[in-house]
Residue, then its C-alpha position, 0 to 999 in steps of 0.5 A: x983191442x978186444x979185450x978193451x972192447x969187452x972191458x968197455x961193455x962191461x962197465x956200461x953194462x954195470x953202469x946201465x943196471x945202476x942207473x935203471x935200478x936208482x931210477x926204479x927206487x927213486x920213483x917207487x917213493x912217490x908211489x908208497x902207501x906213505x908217500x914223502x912229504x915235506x914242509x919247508x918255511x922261514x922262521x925268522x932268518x932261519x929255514x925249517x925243513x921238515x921231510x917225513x913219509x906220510x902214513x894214514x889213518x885207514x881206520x886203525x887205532x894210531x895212538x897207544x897201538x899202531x904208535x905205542x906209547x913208550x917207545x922211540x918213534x921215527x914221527x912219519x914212516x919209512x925212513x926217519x923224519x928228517x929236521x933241518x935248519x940252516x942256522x942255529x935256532x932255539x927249540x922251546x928255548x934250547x939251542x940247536x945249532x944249523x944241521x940236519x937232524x934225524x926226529x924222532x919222537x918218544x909219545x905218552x898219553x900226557x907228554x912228549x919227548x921230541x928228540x933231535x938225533x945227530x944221525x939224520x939217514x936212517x931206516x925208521x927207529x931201528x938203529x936209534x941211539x940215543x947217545x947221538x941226541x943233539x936236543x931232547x925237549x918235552x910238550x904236551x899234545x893236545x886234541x887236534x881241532x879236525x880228524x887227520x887222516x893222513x900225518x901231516x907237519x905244519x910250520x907257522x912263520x912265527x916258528x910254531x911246528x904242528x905235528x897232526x895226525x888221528x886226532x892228535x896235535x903236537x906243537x913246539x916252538x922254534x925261534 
């Protein structure tokens, strides 16, 4: 009996330290520098799902530094930004099928790559591999209209996502 007892205890010993330190993780997000952040909107019949940590400004150069142009880039911070639709859509008139996406991007000066990766749980770009791109398409950015201090998406209920930060805005098309 006491043997079962102690066996008990440890279990719930184990049990009680899971859950204190899931509790302590999932409320340190909210609490980050980059805090998550998430758009949701119906385009059509579809859900886009956009969830990303959501970075600031504070006085850096973003463009060509703190984000380098060349280089695969998570599109927010922490973990990867994550893309989701529950049906199939069309990205700038490709076909992506109903999932969700790891999103990443590939920014130059003149153009973007918007990459939507089969592998949506990540740790920003470290891990990316570009064997498991569901859809890459490329658009151009453009001068936002305001000064974003903080990254922000957008999603219009005509299937336009804005991605806006500095003074930087990215759109692409989703129907």
């Amino acid at each position: 009996m006491q043997k079962y007892v102690k066996k008990s205890l440890s279990l719930l010993t184990v049990l009680s330290v899971y859950f204190v330190v899931h509790q302590a993780i999932a409320q340190d997000k909210a609490t980050r520098p980059s805090p998550p952040a998430q758009v949701v909107q119906k385009v059509g019949n579809a859900t886009v799902t956009v969830s990303y940590g959501q970075p600031s400004v504070k006085g850096r150069k973003v463009w060509g530094e703190l984000v380098p142009y060349g280089q695969v880039w998570r599109t927010g911070a922490n973990e990867a930004t994550t893309f989701e639709v529950d049906q199939d859509v069309k990205i700038e008139g490709q076909n992506l099928s109903a999932g969700k996406y790891g999103f990443f991007t590939l920014p130059t000066e003149n153009e973007w790559t918007i990459i939507f990766n089969k592998i949506p749980n990540q740790w920003g770009a470290f891990k990316y591999d570009a064997n498991q791109d569901a859809l890459r398409v490329s658009v151009k950015p453009k001068k936002s209209a305001a000064f974003n201090e903080k990254l922000v998406y957008t999603i219009s209920p005509k299937g336009t996502v804005g991605i806006l930060w500095e003074n930087v805005e990215v759109d692409f098309k989703v129907k």
